[in-house]
PDB file of N, CA, C and O in Angstrom:
ATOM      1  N   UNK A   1       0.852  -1.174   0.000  1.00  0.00           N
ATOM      2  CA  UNK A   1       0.000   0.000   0.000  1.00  0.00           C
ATOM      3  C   UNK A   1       0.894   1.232   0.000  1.00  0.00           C
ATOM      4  O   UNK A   1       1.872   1.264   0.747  1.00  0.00           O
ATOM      5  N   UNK A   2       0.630   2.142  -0.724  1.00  0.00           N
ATOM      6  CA  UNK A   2       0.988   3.396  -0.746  1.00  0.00           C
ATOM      7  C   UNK A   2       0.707   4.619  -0.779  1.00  0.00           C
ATOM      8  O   UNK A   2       0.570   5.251  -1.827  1.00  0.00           O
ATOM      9  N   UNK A   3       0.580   5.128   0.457  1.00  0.00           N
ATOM     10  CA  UNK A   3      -0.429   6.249   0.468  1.00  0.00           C
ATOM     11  C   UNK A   3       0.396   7.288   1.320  1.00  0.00           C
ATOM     12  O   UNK A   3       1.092   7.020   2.299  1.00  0.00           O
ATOM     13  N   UNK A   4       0.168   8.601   0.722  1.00  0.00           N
ATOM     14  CA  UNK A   4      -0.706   9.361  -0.859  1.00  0.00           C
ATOM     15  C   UNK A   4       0.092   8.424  -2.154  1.00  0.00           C
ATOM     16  O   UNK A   4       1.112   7.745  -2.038  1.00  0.00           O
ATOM     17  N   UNK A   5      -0.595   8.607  -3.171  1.00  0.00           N
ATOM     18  CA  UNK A   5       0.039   8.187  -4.054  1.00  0.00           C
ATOM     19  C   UNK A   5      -1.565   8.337  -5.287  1.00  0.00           C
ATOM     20  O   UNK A   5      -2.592   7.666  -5.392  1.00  0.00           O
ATOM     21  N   UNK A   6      -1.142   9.308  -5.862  1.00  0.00           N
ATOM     22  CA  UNK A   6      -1.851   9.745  -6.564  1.00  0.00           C
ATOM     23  C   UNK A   6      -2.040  11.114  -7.401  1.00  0.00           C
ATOM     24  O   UNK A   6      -1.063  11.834  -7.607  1.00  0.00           O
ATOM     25  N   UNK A   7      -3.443  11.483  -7.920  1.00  0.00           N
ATOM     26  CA  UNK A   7      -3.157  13.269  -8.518  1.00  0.00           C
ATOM     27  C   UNK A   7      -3.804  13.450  -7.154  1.00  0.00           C
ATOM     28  O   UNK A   7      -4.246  12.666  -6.314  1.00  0.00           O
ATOM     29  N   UNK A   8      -3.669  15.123  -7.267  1.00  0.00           N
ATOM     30  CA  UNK A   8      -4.500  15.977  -5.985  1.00  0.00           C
ATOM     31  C   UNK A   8      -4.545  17.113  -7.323  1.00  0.00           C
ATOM     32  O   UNK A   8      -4.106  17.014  -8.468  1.00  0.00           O
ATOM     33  N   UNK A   9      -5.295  18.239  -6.606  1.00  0.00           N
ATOM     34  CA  UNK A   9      -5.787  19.424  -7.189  1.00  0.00           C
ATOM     35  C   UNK A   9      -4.494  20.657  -6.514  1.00  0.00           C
ATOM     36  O   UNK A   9      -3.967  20.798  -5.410  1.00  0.00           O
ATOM     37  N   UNK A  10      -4.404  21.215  -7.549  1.00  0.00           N
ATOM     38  CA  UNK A  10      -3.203  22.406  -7.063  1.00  0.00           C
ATOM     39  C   UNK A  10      -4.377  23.633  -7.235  1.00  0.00           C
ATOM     40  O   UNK A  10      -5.558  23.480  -7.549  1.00  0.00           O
ATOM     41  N   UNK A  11      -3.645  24.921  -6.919  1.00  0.00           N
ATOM     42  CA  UNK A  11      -4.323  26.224  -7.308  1.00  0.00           C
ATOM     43  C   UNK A  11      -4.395  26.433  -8.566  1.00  0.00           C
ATOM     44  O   UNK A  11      -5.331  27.183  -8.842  1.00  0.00           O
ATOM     45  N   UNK A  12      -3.634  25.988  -9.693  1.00  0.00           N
ATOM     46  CA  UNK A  12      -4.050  25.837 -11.029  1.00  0.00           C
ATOM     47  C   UNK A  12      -3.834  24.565 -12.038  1.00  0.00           C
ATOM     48  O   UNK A  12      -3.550  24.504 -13.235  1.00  0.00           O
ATOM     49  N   UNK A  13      -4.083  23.607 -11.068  1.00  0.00           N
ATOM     50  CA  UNK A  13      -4.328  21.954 -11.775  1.00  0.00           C
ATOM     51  C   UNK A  13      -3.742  21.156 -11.430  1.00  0.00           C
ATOM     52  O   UNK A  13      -2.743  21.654 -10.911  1.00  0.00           O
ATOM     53  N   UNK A  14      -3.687  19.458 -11.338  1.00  0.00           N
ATOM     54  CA  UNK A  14      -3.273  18.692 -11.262  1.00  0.00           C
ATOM     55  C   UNK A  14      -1.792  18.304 -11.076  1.00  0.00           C
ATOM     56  O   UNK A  14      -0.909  18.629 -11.870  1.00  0.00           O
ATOM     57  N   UNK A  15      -1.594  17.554  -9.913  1.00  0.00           N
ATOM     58  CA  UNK A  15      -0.183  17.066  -9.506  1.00  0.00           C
ATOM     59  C   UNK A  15      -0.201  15.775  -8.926  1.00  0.00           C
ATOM     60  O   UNK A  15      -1.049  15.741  -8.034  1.00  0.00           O
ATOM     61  N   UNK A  16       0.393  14.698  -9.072  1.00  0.00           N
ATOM     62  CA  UNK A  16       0.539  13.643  -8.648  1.00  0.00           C
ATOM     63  C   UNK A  16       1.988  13.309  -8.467  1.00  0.00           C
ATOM     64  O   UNK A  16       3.040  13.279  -9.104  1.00  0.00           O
ATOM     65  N   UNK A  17       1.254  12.952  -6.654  1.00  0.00           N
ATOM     66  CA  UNK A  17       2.297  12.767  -5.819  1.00  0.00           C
ATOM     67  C   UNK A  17       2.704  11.232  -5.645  1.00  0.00           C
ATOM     68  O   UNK A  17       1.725  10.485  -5.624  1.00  0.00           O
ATOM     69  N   UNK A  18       3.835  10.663  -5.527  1.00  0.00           N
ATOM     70  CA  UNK A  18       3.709   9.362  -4.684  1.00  0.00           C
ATOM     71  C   UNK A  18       4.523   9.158  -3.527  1.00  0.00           C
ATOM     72  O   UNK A  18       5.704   9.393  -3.784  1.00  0.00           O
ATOM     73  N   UNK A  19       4.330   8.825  -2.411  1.00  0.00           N
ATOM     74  CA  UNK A  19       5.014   9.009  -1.117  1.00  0.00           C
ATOM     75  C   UNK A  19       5.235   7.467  -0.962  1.00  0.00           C
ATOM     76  O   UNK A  19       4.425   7.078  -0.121  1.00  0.00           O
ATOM     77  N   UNK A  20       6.221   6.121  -1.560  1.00  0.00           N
ATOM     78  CA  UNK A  20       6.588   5.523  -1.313  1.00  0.00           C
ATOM     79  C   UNK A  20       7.045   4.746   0.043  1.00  0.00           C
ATOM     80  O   UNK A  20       6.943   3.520   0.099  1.00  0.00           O
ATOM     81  N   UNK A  21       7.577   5.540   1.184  1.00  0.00           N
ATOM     82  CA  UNK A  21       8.102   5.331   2.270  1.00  0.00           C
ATOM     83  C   UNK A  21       7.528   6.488   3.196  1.00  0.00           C
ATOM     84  O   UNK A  21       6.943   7.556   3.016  1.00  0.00           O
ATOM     85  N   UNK A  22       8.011   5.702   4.338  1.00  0.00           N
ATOM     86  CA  UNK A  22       7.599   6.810   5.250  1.00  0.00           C
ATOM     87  C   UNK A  22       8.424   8.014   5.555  1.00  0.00           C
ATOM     88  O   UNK A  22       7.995   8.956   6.222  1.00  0.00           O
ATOM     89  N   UNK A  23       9.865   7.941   4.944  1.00  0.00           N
ATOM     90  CA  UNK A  23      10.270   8.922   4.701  1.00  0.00           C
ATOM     91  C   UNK A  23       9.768  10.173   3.953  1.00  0.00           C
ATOM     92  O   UNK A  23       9.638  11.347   4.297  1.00  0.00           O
ATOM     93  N   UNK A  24       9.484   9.366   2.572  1.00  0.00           N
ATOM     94  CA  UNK A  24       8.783  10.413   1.816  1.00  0.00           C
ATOM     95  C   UNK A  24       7.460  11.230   1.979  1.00  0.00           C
ATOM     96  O   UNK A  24       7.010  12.235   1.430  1.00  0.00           O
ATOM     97  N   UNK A  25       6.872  10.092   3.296  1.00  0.00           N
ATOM     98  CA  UNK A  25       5.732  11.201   3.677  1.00  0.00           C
ATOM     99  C   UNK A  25       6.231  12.280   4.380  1.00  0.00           C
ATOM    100  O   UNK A  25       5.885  13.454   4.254  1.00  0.00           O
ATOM    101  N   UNK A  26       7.147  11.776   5.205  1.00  0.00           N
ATOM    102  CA  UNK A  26       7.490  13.199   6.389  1.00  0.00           C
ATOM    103  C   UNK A  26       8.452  14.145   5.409  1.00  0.00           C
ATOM    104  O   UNK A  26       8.405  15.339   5.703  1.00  0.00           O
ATOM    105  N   UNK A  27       9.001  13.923   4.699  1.00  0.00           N
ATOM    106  CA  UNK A  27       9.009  14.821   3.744  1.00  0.00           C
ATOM    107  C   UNK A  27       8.182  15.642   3.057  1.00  0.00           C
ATOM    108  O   UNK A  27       8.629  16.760   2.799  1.00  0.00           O
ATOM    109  N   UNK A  28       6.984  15.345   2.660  1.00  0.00           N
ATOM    110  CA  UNK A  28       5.743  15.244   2.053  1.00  0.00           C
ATOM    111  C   UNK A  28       5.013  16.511   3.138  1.00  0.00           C
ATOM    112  O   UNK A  28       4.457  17.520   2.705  1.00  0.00           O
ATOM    113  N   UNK A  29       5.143  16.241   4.307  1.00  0.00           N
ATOM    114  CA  UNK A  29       4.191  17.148   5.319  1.00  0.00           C
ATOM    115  C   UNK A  29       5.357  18.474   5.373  1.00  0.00           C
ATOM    116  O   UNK A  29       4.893  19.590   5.606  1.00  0.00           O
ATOM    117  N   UNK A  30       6.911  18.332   5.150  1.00  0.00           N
ATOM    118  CA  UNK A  30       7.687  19.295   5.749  1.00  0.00           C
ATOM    119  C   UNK A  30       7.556  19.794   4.625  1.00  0.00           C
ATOM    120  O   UNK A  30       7.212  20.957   4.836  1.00  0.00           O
ATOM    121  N   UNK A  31       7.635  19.587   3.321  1.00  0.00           N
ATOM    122  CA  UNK A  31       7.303  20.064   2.338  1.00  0.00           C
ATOM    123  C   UNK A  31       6.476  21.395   2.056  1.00  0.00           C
ATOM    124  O   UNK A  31       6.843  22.510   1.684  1.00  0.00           O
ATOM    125  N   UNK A  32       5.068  20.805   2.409  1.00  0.00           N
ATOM    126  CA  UNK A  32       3.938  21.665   2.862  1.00  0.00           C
ATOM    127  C   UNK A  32       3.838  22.481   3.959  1.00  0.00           C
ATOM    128  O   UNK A  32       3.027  23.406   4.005  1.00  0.00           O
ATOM    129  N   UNK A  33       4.592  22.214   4.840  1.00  0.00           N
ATOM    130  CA  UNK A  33       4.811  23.100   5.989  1.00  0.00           C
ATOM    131  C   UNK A  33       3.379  22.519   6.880  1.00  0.00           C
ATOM    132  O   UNK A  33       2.442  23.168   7.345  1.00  0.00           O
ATOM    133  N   UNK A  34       3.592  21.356   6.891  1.00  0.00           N
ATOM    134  CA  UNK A  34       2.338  21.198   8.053  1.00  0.00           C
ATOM    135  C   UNK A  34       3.313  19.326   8.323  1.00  0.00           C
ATOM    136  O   UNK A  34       3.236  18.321   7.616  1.00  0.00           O
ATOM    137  N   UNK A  35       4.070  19.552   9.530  1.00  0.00           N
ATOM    138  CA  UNK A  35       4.555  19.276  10.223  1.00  0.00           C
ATOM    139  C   UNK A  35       3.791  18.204  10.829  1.00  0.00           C
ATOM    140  O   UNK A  35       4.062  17.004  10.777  1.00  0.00           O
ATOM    141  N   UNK A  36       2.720  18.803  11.459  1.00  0.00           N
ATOM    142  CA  UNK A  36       1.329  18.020  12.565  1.00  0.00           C
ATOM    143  C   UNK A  36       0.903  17.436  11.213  1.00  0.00           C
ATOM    144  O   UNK A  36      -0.135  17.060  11.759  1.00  0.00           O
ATOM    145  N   UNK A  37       0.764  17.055  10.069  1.00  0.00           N
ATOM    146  CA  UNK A  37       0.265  15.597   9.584  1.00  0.00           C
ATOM    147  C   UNK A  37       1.197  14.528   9.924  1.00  0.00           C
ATOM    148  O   UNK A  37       0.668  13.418   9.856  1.00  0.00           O
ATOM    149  N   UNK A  38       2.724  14.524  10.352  1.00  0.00           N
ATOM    150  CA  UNK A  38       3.478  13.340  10.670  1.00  0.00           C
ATOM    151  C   UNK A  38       2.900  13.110  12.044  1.00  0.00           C
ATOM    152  O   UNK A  38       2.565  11.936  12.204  1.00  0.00           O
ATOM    153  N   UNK A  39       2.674  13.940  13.141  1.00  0.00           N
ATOM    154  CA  UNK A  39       1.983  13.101  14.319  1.00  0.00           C
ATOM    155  C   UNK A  39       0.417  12.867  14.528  1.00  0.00           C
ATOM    156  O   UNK A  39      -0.036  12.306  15.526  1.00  0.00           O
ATOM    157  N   UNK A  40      -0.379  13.371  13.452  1.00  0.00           N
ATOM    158  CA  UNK A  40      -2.028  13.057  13.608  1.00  0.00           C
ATOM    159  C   UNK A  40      -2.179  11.625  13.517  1.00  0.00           C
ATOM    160  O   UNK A  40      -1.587  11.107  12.570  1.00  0.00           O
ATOM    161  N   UNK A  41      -2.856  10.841  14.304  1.00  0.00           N
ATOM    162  CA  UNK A  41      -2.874   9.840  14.564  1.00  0.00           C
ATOM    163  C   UNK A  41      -3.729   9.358  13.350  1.00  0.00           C
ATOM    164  O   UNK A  41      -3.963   8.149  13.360  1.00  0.00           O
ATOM    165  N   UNK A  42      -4.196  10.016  12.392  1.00  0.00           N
ATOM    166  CA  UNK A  42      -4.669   9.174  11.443  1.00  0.00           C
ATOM    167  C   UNK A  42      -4.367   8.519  10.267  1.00  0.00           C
ATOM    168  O   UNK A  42      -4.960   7.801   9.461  1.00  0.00           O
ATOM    169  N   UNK A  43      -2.285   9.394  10.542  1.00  0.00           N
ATOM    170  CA  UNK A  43      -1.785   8.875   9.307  1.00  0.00           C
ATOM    171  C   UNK A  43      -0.557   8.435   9.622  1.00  0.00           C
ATOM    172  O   UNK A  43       0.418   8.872   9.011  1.00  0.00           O
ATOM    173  N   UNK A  44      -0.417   7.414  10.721  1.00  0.00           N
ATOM    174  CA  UNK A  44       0.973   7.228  11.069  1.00  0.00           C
ATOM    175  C   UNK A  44       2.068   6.374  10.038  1.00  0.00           C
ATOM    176  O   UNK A  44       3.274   6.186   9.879  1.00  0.00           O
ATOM    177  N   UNK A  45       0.918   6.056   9.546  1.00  0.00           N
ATOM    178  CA  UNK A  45       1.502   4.597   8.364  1.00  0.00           C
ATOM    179  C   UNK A  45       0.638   4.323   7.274  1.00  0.00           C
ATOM    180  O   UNK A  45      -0.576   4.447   7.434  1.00  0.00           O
ATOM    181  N   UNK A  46       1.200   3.897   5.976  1.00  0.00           N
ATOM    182  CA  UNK A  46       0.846   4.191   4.710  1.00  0.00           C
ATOM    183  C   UNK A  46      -0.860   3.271   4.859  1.00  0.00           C
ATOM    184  O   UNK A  46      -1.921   3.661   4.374  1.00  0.00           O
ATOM    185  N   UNK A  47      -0.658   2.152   5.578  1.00  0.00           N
ATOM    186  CA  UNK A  47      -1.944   1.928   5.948  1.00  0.00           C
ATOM    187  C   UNK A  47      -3.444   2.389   6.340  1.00  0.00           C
ATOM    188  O   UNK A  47      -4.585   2.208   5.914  1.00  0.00           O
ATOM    189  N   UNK A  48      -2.725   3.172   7.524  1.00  0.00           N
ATOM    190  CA  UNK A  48      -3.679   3.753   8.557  1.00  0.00           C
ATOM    191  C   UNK A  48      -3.832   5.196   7.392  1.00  0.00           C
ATOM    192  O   UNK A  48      -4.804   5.923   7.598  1.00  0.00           O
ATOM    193  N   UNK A  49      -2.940   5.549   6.286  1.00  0.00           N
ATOM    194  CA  UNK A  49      -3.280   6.525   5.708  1.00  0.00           C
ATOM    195  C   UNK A  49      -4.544   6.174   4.461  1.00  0.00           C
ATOM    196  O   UNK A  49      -5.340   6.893   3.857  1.00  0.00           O
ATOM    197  N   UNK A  50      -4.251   4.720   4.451  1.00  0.00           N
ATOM    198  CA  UNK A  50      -5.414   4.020   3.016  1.00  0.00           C
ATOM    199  C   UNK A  50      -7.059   4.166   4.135  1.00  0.00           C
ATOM    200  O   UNK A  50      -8.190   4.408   3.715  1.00  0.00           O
ATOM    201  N   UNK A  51      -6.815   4.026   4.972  1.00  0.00           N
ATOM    202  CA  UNK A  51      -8.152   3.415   5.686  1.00  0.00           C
ATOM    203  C   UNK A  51      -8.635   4.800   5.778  1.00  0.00           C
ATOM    204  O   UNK A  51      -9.848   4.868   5.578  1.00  0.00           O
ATOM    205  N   UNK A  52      -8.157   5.740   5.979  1.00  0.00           N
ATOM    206  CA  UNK A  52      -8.369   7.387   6.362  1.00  0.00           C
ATOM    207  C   UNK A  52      -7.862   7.783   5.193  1.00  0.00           C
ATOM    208  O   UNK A  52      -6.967   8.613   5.356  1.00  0.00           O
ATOM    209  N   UNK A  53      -8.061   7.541   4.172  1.00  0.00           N
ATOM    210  CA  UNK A  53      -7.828   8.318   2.414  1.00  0.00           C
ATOM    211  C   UNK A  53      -8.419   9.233   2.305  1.00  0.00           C
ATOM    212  O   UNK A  53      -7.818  10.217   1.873  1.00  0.00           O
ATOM    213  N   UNK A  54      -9.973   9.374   2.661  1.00  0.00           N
ATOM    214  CA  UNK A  54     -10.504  10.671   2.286  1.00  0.00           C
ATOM    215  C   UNK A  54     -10.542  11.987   3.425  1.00  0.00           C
ATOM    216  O   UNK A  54     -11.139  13.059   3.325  1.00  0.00           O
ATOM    217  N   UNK A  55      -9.889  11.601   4.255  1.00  0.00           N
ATOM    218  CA  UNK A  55      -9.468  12.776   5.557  1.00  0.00           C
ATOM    219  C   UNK A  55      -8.167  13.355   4.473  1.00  0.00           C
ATOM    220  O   UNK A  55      -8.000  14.477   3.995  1.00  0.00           O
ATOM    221  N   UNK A  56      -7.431  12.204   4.338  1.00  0.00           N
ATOM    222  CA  UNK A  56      -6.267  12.666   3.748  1.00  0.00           C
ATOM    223  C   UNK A  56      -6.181  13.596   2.662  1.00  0.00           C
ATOM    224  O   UNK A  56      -5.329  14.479   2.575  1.00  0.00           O
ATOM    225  N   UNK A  57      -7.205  13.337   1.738  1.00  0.00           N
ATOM    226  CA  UNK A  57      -6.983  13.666   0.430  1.00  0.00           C
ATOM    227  C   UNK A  57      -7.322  15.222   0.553  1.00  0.00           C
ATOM    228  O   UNK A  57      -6.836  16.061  -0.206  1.00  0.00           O
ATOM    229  N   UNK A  58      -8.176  15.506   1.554  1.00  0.00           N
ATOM    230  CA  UNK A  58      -9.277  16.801   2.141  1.00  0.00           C
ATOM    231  C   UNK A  58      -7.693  17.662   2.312  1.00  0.00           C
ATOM    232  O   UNK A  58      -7.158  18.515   1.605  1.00  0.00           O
ATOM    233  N   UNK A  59      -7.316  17.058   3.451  1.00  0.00           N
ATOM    234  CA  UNK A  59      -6.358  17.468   3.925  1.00  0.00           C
ATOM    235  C   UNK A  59      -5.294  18.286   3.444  1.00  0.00           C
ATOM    236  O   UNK A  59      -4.946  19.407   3.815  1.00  0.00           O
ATOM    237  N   UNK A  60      -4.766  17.432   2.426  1.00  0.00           N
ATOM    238  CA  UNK A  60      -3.381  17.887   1.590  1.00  0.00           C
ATOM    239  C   UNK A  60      -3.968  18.767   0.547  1.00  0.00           C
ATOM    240  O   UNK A  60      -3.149  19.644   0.271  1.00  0.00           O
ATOM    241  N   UNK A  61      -5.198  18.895  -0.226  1.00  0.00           N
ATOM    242  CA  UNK A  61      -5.775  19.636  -0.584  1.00  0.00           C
ATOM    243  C   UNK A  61      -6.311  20.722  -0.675  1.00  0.00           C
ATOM    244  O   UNK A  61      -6.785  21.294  -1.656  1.00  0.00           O
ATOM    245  N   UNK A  62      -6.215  21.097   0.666  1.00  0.00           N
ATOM    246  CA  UNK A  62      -6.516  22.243   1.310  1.00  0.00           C
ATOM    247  C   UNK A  62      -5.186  23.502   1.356  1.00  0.00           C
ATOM    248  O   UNK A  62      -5.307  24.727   1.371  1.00  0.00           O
ATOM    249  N   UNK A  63      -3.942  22.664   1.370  1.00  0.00           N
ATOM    250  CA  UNK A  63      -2.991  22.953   1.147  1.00  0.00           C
ATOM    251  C   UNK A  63      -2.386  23.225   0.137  1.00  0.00           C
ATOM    252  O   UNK A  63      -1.837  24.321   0.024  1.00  0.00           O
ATOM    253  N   UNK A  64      -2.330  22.032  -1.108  1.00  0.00           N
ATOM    254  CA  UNK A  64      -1.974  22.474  -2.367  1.00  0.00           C
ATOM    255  C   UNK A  64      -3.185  23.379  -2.716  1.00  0.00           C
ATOM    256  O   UNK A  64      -2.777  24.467  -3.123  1.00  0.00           O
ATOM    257  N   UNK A  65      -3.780  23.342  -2.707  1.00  0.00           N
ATOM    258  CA  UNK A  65      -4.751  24.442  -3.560  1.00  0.00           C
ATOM    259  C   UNK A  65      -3.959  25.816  -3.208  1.00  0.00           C
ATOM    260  O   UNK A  65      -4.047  26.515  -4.217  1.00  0.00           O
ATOM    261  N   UNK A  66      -3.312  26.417  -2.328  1.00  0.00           N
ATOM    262  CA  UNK A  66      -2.653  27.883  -1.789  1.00  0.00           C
ATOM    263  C   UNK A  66      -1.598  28.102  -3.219  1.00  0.00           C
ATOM    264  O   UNK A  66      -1.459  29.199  -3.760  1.00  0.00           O
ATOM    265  N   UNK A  67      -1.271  27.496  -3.442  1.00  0.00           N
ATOM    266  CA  UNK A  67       0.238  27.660  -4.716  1.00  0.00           C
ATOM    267  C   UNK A  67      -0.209  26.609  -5.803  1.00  0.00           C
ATOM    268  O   UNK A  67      -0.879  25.594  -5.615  1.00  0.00           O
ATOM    269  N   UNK A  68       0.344  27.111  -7.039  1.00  0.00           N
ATOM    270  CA  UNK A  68       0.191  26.778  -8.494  1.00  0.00           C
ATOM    271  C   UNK A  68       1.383  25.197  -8.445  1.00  0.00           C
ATOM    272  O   UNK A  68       2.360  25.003  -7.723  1.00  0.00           O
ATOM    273  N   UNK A  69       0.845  24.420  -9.389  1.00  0.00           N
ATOM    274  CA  UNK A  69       2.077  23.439  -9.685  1.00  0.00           C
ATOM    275  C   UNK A  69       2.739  23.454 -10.006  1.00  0.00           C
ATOM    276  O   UNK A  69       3.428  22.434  -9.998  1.00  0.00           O
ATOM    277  N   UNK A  70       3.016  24.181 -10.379  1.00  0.00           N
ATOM    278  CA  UNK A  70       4.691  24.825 -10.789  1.00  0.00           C
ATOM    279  C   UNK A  70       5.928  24.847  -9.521  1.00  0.00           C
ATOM    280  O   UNK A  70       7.034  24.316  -9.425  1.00  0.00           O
ATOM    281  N   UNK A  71       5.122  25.736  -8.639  1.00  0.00           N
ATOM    282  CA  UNK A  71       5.272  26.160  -7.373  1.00  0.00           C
ATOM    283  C   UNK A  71       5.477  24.763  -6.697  1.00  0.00           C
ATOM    284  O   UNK A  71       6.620  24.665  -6.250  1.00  0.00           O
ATOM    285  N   UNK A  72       4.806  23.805  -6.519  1.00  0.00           N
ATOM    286  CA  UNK A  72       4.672  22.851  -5.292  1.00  0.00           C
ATOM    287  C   UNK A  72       5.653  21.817  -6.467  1.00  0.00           C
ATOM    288  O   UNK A  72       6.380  20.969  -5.951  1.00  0.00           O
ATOM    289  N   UNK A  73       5.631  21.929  -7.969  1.00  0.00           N
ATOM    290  CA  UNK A  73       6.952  20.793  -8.177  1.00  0.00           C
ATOM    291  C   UNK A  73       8.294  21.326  -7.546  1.00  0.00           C
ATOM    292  O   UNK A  73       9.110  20.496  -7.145  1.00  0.00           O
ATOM    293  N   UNK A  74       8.542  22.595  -7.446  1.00  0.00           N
ATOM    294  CA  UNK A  74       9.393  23.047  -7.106  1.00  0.00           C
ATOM    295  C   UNK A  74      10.023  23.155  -5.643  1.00  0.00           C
ATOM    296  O   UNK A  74      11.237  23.295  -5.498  1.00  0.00           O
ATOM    297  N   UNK A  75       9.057  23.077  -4.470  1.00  0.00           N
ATOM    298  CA  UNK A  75       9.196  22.825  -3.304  1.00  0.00           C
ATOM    299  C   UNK A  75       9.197  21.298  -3.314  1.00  0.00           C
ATOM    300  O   UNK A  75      10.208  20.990  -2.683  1.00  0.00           O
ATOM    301  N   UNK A  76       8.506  20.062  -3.755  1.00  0.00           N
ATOM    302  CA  UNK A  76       8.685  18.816  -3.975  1.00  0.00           C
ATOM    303  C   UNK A  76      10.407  18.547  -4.279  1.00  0.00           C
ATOM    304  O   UNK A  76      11.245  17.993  -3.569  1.00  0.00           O
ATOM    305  N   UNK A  77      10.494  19.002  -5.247  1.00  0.00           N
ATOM    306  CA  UNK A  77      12.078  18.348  -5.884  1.00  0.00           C
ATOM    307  C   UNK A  77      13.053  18.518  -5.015  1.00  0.00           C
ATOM    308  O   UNK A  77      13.977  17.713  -4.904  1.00  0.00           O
ATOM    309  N   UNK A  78      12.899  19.940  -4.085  1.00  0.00           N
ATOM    310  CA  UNK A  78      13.649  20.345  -3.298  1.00  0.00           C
ATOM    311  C   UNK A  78      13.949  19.401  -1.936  1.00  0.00           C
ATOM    312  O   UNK A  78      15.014  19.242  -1.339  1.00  0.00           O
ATOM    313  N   UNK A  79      12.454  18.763  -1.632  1.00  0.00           N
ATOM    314  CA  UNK A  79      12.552  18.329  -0.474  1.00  0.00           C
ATOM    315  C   UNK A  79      12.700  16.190  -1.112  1.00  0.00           C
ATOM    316  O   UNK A  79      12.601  15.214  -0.369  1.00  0.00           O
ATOM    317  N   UNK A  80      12.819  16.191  -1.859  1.00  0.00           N
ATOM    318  CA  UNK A  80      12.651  14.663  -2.625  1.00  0.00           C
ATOM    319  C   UNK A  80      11.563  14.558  -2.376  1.00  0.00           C
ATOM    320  O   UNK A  80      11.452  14.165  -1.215  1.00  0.00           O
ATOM    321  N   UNK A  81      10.826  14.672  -2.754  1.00  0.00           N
ATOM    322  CA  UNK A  81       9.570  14.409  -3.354  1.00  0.00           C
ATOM    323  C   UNK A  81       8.938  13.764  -4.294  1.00  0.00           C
ATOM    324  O   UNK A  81       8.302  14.570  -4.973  1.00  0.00           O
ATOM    325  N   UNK A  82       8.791  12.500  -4.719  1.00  0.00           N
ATOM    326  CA  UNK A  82       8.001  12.430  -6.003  1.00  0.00           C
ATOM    327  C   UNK A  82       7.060  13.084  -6.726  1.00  0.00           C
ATOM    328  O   UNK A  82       5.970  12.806  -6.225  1.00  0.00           O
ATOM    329  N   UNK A  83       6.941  13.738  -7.557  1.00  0.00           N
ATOM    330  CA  UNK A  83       5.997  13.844  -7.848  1.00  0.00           C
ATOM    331  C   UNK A  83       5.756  14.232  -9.535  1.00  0.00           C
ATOM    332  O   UNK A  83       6.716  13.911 -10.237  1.00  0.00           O
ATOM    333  N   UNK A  84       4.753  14.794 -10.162  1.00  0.00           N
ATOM    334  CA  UNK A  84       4.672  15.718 -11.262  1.00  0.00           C
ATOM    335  C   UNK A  84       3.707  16.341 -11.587  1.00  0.00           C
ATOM    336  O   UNK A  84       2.739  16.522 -10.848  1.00  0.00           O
ATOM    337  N   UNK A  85       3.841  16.858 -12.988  1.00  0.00           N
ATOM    338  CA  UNK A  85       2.658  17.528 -13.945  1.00  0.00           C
ATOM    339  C   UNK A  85       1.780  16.620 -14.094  1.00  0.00           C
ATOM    340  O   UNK A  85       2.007  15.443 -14.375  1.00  0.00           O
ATOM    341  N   UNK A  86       0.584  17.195 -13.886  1.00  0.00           N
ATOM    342  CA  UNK A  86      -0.487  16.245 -14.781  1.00  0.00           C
ATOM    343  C   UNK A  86      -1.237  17.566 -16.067  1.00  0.00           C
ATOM    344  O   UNK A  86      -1.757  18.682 -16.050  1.00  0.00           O
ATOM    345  N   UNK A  87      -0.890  16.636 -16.919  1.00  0.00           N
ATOM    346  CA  UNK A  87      -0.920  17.389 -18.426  1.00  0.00           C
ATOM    347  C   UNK A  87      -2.318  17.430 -19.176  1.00  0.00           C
ATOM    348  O   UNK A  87      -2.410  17.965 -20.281  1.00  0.00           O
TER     349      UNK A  87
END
């Protein structure tokens, strides 16, 4: 299981992320600057993040939507991030 791992919605379109490890999630939250998704108990593990997918998806969404994809490939690459364009 691998979760996030998917598109999300940016402030001007589509990006798909994949967070492989649990590294790459806590990357993934420092990324975004929201820190408190590595200790919310609903996403400690790529599991507990599948079972709670649509908290999640709300979640990170709320966030990318603030900056364009351009913007968030660019904070991604920085922090290793997977991710890309969706075209």
């Amino acid at each position: 299981i691998v979760v996030p791992n998917g598109t999300f919605a940016t402030k001007d379109g589509l990006i798909n992320i994949g967070c492989s490890t649990q590294q790459q999630w806590e990357s993934l939250c420092r990324a975004l600057e929201a820190p408190e998704l590595i200790a919310d108990p609903r996403y400690p593990d790529s599991r507990t993040r599948a079972v709670n997918l649509d908290a999640l998806v709300a979640d990170l969404e709320a966030i990318l939507k603030r900056r364009t994809r351009a913007e968030w490939i660019q904070v991604f690459s920085a922090h290793d991030v997977p991710c890309g364009p969706i075209l």
